[in-house]
C-alpha positions in Angstrom: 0.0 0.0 0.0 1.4 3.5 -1.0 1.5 6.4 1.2 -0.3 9.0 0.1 1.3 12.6 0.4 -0.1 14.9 2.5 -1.4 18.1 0.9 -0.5 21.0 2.8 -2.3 24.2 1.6 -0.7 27.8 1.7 -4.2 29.0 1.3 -7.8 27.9 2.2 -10.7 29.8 0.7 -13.9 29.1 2.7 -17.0 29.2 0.4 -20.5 30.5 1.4 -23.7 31.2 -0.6 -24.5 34.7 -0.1 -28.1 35.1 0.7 -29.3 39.3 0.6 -29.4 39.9 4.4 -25.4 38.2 5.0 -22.9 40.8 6.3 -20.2 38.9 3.7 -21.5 41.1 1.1 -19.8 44.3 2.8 -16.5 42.7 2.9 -13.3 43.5 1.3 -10.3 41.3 0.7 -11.6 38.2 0.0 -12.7 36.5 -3.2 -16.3 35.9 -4.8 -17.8 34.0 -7.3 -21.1 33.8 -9.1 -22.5 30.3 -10.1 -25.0 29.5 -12.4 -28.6 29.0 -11.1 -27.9 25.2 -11.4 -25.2 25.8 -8.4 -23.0 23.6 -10.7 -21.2 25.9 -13.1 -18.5 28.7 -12.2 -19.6 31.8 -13.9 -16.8 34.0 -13.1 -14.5 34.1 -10.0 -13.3 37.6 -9.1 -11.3 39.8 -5.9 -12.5 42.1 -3.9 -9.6 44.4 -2.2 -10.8 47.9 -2.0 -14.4 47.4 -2.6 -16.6 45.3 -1.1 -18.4 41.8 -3.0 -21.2 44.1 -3.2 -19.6 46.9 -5.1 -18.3 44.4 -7.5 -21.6 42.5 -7.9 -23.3 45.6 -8.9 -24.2 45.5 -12.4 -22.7 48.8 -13.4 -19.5 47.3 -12.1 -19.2 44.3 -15.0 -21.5 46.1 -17.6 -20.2 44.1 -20.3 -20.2 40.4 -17.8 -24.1 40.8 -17.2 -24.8 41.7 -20.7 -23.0 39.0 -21.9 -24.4 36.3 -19.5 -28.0 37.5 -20.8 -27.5 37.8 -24.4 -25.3 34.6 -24.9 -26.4 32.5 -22.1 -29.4 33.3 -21.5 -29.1 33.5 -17.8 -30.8 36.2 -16.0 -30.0 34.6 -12.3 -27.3 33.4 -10.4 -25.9 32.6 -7.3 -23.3 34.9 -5.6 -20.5 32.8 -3.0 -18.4 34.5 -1.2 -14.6 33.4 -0.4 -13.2 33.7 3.0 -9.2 33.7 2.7 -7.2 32.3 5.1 -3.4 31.5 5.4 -1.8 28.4 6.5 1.0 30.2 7.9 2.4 33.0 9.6 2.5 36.0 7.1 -0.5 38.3 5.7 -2.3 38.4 3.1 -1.4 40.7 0.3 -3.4 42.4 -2.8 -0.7 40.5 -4.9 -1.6 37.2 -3.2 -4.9 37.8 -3.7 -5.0 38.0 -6.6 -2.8 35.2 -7.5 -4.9 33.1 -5.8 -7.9 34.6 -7.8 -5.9 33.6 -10.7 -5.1 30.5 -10.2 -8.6 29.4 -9.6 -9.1 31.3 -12.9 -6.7 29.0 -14.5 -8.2 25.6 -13.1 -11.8 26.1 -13.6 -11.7 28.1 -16.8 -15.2 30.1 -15.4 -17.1 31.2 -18.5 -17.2 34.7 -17.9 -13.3 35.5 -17.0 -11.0 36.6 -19.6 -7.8 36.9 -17.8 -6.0 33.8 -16.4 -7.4 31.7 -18.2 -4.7 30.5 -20.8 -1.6 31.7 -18.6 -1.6 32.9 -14.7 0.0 35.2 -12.6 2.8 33.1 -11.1 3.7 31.7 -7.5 5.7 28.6 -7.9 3.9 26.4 -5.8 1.1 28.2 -4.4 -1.9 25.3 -3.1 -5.3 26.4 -2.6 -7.6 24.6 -0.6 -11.3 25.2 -1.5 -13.9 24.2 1.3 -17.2 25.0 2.3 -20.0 25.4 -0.7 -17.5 25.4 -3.6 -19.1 23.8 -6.3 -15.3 23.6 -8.2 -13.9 20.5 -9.7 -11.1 19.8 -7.2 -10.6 20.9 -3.7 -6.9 21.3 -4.0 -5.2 23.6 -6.6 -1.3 24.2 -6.7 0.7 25.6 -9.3 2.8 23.6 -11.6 5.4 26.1 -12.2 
């Protein structure tokens, strides 16, 4: 019988489905997703540093995203999850680690509605996410290859 190797994340991202009364939606420096309405398919996976989920879930804030999902999905509702960072170690969590853990979640689940990341990724030779909670991803680790 092999052992099998411990995963050891640098960085968990709790997930939660937002409903409208949660407090999550005012926070800032986390991550957030929005999932189709069959809770099954990534839509787009996004960073919040300087304004909150909310501000980036307002339409005015992704125009072109919303149109989009309408005109050439056909989807006029969606979920909204929001990610809770946390580090595995001692240190603190940076706008540039953010986002390159935005990014490479970008790069793994290839959500519809991101551009960026999505054929090359912001790079942190071996970063490892751990998603948990309500993440409806295909894994539940994700490290960087580089």
């Amino acid at each position: 019988m092999r052992n099998k190797e411990k995963i050891s994340p640098d960085i968990i991202v709790n997930w939660k489905f937002l409903k409208p009364e949660d407090f999550e939606w005012g926070e800032r420096r986390c991550l957030y997703s929005y999932i189709a309405p069959n809770k099954k398919e990534i839509l787009y996976i996004g960073k919040s540093w300087g304004v909150t989920v909310k501000g980036r879930w307002k339409r005015e804030a992704k125009e072109n995203f919303w149109s989009d999902l309408e005109r050439d999905r056909g989807i006029s509702g969606h979920f909204a999850l929001y990610g809770a960072v946390l580090l595995n170690y001692s240190g603190r969590l940076t706008e540039k680690l953010l986002a390159d853990t935005e990014s490479l979640l970008i790069m793994a689940e290839q959500p519809w509605g991101n551009i960026q990341s999505k054929n090359s990724r912001i790079l942190r030779p071996s970063l490892i996410v751990e998603c948990s909670g309500s993440w409806p991803g295909n894994a539940r680790f994700y490290k960087d290859n580089a």
